[in-house]
BAFI-3210 file (N, C-alpha, C; in Angstrom, 3 decimals, decimal comma, padded with zeros to 6 digits):
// residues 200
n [1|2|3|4|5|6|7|8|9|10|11|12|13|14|15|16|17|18|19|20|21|22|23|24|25|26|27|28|29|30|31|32|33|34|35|36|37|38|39|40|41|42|43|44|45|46|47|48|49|50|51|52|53|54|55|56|57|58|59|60|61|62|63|64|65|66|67|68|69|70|71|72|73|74|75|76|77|78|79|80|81|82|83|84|85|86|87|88|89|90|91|92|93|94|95|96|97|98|99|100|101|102|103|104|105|106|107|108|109|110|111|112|113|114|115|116|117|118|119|120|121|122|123|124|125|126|127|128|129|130|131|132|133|134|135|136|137|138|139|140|141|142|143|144|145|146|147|148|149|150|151|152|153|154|155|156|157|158|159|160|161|162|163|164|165|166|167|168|169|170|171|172|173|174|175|176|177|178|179|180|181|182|183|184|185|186|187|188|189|190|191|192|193|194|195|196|197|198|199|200]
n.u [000,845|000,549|001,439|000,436|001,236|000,577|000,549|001,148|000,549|-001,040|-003,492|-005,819|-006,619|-006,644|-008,537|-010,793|-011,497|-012,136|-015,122|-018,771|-019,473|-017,680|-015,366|-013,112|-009,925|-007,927|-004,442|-001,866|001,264|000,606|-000,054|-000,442|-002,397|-004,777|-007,380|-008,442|-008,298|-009,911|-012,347|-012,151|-012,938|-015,183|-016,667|-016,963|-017,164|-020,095|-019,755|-020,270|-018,805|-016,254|-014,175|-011,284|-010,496|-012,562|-013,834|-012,279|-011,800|-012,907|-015,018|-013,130|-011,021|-010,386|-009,177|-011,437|-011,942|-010,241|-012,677|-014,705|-013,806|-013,818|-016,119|-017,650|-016,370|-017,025|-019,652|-019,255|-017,977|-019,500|-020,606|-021,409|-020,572|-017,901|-015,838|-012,791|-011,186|-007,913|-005,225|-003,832|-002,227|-002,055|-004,754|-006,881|-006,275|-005,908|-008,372|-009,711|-008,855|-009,063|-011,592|-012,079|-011,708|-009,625|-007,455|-005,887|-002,622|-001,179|001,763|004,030|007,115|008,661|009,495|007,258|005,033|005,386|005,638|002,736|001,868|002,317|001,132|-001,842|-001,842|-001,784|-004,077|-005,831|-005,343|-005,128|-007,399|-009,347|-010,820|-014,260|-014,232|-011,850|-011,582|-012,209|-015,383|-016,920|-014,884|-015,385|-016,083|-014,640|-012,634|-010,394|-007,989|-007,064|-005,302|-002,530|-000,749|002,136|003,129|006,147|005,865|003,859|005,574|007,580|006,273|006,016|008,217|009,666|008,203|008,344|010,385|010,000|007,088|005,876|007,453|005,914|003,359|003,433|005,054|002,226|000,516|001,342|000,983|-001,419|-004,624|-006,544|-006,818|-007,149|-004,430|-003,080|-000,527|000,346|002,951|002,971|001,748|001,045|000,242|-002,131|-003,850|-004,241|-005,069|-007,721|-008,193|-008,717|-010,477|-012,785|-012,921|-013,755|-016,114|-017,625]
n.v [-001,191|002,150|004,776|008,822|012,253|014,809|017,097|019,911|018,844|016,738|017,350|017,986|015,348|014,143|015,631|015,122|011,967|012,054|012,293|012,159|009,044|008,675|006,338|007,334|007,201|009,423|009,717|009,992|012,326|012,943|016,231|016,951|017,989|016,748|016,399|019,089|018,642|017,304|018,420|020,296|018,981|018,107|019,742|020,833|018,327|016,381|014,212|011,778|012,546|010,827|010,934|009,070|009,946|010,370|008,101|006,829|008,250|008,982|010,975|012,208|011,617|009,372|006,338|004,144|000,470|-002,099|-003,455|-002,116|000,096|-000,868|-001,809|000,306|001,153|-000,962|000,022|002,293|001,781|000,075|002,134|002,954|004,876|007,907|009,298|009,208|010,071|010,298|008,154|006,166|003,348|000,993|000,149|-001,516|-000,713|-002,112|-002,888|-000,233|000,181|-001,408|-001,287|001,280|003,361|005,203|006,319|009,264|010,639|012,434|013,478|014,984|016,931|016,242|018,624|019,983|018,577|018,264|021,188|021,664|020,525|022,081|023,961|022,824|021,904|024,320|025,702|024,282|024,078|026,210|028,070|026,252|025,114|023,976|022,905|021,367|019,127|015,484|014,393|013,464|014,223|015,972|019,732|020,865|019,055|019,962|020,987|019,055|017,651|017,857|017,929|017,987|016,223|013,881|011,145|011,731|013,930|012,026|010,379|011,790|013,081|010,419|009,392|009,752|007,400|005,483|004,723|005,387|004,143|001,753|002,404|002,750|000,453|-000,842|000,222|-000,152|-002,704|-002,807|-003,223|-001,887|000,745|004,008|006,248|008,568|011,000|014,061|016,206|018,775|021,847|023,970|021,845|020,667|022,595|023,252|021,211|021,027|023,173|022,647|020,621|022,394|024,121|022,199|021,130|023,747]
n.w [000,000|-000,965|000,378|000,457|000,075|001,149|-000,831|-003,560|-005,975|-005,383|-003,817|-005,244|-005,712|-003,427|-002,086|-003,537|-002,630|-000,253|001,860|001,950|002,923|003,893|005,987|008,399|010,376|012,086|013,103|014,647|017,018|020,042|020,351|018,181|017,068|016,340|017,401|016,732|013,523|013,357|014,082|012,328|010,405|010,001|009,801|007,077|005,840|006,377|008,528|010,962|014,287|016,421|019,367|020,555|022,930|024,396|024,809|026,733|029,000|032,252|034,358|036,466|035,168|034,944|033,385|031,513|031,997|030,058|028,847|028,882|027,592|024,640|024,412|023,527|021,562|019,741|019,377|018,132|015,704|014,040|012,993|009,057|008,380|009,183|011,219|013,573|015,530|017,293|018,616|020,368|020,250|021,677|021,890|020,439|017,351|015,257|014,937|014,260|012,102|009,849|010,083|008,625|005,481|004,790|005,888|007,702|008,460|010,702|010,262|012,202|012,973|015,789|017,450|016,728|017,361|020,495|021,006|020,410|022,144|024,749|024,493|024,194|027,195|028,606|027,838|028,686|031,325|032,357|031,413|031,304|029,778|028,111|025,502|025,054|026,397|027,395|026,822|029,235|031,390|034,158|034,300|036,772|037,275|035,461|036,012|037,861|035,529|034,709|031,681|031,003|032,239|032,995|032,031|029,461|028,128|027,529|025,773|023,563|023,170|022,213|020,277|017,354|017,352|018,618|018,336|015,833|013,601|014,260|013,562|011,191|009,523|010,624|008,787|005,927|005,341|004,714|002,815|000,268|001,418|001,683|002,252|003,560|004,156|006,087|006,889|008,015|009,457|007,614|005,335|006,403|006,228|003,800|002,611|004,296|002,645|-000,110|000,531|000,876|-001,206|-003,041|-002,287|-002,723]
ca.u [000,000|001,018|001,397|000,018|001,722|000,030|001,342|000,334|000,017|-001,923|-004,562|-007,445|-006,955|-007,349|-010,097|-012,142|-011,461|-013,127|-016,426|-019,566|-019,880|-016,166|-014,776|-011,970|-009,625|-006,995|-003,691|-000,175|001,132|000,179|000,021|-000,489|-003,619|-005,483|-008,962|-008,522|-007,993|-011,180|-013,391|-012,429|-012,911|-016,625|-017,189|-016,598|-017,741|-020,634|-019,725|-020,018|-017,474|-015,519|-012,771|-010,828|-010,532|-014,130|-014,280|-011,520|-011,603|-014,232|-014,866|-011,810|-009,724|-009,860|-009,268|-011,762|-011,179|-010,304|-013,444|-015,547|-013,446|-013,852|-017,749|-018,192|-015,306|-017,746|-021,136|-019,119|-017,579|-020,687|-021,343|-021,256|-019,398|-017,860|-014,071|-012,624|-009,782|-006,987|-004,038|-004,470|-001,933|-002,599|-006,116|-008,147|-005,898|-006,190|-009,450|-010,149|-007,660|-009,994|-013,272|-011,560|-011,098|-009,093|-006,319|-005,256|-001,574|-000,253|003,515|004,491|008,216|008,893|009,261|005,592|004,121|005,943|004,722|001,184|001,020|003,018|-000,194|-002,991|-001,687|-001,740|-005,179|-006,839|-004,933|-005,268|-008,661|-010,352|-011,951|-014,501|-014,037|-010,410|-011,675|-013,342|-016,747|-016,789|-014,441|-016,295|-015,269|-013,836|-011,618|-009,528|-006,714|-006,206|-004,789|-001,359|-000,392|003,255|004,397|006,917|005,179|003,542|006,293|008,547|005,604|005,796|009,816|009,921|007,017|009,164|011,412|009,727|005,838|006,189|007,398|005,317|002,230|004,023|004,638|001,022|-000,510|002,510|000,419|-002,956|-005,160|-007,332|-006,962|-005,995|-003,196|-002,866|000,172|000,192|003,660|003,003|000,679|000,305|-000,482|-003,342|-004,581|-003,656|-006,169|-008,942|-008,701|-008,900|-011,773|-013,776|-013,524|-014,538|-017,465|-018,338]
ca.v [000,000|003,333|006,558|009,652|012,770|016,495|018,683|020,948|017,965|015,560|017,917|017,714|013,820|013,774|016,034|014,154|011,249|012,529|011,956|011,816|008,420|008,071|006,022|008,049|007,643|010,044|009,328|011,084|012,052|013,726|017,511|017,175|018,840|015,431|016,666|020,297|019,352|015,684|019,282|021,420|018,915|017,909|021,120|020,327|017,043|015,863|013,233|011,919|012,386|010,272|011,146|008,311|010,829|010,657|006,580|006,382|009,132|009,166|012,329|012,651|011,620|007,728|005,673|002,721|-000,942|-002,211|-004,291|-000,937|001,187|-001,815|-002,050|001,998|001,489|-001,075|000,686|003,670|000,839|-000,235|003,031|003,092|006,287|008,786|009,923|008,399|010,770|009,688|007,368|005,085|002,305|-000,050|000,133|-001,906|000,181|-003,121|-002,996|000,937|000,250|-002,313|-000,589|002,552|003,218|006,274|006,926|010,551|010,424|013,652|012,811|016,190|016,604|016,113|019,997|020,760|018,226|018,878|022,905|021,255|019,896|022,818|024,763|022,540|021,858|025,852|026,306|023,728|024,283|028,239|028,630|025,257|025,212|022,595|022,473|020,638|018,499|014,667|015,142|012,674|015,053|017,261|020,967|020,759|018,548|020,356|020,923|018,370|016,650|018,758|017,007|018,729|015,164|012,880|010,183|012,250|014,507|011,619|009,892|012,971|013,093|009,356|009,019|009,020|006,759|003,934|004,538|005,487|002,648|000,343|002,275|002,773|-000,775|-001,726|000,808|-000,325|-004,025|-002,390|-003,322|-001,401|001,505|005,353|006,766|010,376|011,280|015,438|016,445|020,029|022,138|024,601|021,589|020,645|023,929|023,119|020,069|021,453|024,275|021,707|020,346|023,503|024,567|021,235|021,619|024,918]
ca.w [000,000|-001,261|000,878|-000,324|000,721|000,562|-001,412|-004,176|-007,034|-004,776|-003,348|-005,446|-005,607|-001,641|-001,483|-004,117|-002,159|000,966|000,939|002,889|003,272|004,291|007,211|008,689|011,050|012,144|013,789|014,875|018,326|021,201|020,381|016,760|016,270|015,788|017,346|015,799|012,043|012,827|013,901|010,960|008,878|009,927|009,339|005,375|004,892|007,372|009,030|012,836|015,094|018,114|019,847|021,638|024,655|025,030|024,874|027,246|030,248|033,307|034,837|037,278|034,512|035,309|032,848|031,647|031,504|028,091|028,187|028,649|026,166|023,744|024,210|023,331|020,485|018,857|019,087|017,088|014,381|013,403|011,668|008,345|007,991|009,947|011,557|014,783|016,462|018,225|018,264|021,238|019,154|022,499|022,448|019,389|016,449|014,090|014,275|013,483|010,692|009,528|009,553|008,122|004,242|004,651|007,250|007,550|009,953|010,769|010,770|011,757|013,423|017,310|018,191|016,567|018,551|021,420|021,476|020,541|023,672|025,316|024,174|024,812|028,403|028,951|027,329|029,333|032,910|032,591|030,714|031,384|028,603|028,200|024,489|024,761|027,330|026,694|027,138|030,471|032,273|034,454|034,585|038,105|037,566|034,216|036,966|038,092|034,426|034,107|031,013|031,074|033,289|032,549|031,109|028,656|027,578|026,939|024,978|022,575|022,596|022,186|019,465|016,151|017,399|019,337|017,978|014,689|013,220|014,201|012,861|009,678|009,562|009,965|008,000|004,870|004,651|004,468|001,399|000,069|002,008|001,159|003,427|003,637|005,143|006,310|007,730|008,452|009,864|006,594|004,341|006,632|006,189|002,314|002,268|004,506|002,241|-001,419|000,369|000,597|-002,438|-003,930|-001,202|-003,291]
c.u [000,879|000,950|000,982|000,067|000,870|000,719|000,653|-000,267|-001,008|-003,354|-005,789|-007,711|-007,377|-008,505|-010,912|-012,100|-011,827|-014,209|-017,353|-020,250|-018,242|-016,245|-013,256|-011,280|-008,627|-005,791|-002,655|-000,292|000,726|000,804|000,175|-001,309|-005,206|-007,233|-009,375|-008,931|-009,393|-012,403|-013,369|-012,958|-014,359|-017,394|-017,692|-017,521|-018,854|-020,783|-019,598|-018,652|-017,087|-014,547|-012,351|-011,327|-012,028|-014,726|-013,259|-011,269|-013,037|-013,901|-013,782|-010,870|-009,061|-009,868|-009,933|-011,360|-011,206|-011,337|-014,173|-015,285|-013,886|-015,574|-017,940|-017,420|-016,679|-019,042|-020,351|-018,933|-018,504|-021,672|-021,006|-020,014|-018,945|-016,107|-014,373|-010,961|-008,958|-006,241|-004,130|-004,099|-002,110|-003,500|-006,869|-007,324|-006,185|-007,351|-009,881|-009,415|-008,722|-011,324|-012,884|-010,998|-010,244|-008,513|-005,578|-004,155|-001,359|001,132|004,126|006,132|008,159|008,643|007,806|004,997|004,505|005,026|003,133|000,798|001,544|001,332|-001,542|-003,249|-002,103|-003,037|-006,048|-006,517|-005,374|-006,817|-009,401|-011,753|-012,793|-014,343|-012,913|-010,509|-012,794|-014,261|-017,243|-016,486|-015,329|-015,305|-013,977|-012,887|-010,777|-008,570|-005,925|-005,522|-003,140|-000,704|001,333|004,204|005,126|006,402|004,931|004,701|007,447|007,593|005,667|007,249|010,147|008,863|008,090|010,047|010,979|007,644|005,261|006,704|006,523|003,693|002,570|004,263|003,505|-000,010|000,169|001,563|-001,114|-003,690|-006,195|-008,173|-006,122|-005,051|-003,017|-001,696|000,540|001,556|004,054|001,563|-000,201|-000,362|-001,339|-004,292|-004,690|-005,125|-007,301|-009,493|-009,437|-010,850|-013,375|-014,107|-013,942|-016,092|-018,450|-018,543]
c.v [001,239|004,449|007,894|010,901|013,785|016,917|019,057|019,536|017,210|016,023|017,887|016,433|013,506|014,193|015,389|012,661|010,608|012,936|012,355|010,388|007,613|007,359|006,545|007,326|008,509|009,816|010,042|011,222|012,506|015,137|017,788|018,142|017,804|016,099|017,523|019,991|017,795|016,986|020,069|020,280|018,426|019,076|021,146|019,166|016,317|014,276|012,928|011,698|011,546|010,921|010,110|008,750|010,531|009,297|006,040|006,809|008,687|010,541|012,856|011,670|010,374|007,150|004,619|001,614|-001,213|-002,579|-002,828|-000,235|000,096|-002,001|-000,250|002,022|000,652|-000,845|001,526|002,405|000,253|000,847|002,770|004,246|007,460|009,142|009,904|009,211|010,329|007,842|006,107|003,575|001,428|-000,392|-000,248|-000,647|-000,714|-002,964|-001,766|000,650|-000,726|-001,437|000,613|002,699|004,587|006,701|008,248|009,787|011,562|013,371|014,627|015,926|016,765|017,701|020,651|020,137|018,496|020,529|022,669|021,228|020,631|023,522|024,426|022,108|023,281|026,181|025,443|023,914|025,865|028,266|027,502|025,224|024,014|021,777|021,521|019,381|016,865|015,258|014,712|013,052|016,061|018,317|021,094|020,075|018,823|020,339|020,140|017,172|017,806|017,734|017,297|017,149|014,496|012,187|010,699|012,777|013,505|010,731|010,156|013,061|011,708|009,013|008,292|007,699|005,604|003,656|004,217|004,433|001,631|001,129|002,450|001,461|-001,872|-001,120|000,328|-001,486|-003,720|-002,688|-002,596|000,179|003,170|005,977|007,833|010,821|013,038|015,541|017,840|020,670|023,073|023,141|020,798|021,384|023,447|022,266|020,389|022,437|023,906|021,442|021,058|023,708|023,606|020,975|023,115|024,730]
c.w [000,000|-000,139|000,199|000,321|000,240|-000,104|-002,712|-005,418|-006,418|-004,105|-003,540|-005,102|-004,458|-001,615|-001,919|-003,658|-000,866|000,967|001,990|003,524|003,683|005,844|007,325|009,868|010,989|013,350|013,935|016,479|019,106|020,951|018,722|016,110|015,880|016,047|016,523|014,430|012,092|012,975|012,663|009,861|008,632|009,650|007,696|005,169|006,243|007,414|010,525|012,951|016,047|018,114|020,210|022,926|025,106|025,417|026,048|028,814|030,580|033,997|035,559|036,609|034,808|034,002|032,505|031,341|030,319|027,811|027,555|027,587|024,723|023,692|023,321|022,001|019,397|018,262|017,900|015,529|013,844|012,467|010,286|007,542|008,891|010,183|013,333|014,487|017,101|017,876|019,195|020,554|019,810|022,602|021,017|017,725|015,243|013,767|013,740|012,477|009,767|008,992|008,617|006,773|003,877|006,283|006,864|008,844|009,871|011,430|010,739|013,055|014,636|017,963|017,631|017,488|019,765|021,746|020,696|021,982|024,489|025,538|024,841|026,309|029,203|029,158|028,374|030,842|033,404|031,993|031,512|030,793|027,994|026,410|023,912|025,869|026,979|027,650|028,591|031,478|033,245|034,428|035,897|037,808|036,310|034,939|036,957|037,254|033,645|033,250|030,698|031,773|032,385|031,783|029,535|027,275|026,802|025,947|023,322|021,753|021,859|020,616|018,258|016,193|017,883|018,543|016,415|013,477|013,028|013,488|011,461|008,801|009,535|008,986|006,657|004,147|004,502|003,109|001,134|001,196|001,324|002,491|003,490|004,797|004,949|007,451|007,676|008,602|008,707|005,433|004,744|006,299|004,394|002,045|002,638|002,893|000,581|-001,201|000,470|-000,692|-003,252|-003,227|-001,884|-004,491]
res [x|x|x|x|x|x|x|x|x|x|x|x|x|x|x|x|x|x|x|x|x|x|x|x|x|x|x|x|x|x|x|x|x|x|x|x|x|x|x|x|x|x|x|x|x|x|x|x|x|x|x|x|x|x|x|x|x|x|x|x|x|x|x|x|x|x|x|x|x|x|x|x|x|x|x|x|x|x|x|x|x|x|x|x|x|x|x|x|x|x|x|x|x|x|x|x|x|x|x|x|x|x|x|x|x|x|x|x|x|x|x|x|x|x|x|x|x|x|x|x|x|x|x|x|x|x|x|x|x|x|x|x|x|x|x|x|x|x|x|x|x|x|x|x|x|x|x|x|x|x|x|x|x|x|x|x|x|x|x|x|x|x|x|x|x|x|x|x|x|x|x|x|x|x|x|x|x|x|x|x|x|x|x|x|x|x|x|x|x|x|x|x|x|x|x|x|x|x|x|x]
***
């Protein structure tokens, strides 16, 4: 299976390839932009949304058991069409890869994601804004998820090098799937922007 990179030649071909009866998912690492560019783009092409975050958090920011996340993962996979957010390569990724005839990745370089998640740590600790927040979370508790820790940060530093691979690797034997790989933040903007104007 082919890769299919943005850029100025390949643009229309993506957009007319994004559909309304698409199965999406979207993948890359922590501070990519992943929810940002699955909302702009329902904006464009109506289709339902998931997040992971929203199949995976409980209000104080507990985590559910795999069975649970795995019951809520296959109510959504039984749609017909739609776009499923988030990376989550431990958690059922074979099978969104499966249901999914169109994988967007945002392979963007270590220091973007990095000051992604510099950002969305800021916006949600200082603002607590419920819009960056899964939907499960209650308000009260935005605080107490300073995503700035260890774990995290080396998740982000560590991605290309230990994660990366291996979804590159299983997305490589894929059949019958389109691949969209976006490694920058203008030629997201590039593709949203294709698929507007083929939207007009």
């Amino acid at each position: 299976m082919s890769f299919i990179y943005v850029s100025q030649t390949s643009l229309k071909r993506i957009a007319m390839a994004i559909r309304e009866d698409s199965k999406i998912i979207i993948l890359g690492s922590p501070g990519t932009g992943k929810t940002t560019f699955a909302k702009q783009l329902i904006q464009l092409v109506k289709l339902s949304y998931t997040s992971l975050d929203d199949l995976n958090w409980e209000e104080n920011w507990e985590r559910v058991s795999t069975d649970l996340f795995y019951e809520r993962l296959k109510y959504v996979l039984n749609d017909d069409s739609g776009i499923i957010d988030g990376n989550y390569y431990d958690r059922f990724l074979i099978e969104r890869i499966h249901w999914a005839d169109i994988i967007i990745y945002l392979d963007y370089p270590t220091w973007v994601a990095f000051w992604g998640l510099v950002k969305r740590s800021i916006w949600r600790y200082i603002k607590g804004s419920r819009t960056c927040l899964p939907a499960n979370v209650v308000s009260s508790a935005y605080k107490r998820k300073w995503e700035l820790s260890y774990p995290m940060v080396k998740k982000v530093l560590c991605f290309r090098k230990d994660i990366r691979p291996r979804l590159i690797g299983i997305m490589r034997f894929q059949k019958n799937k389109i691949i969209i790989v976006i490694n920058s933040r203008k030629k997201a903007k590039y593709l949203l922007d294709a698929i507007k104007v083929k939207k007009d």
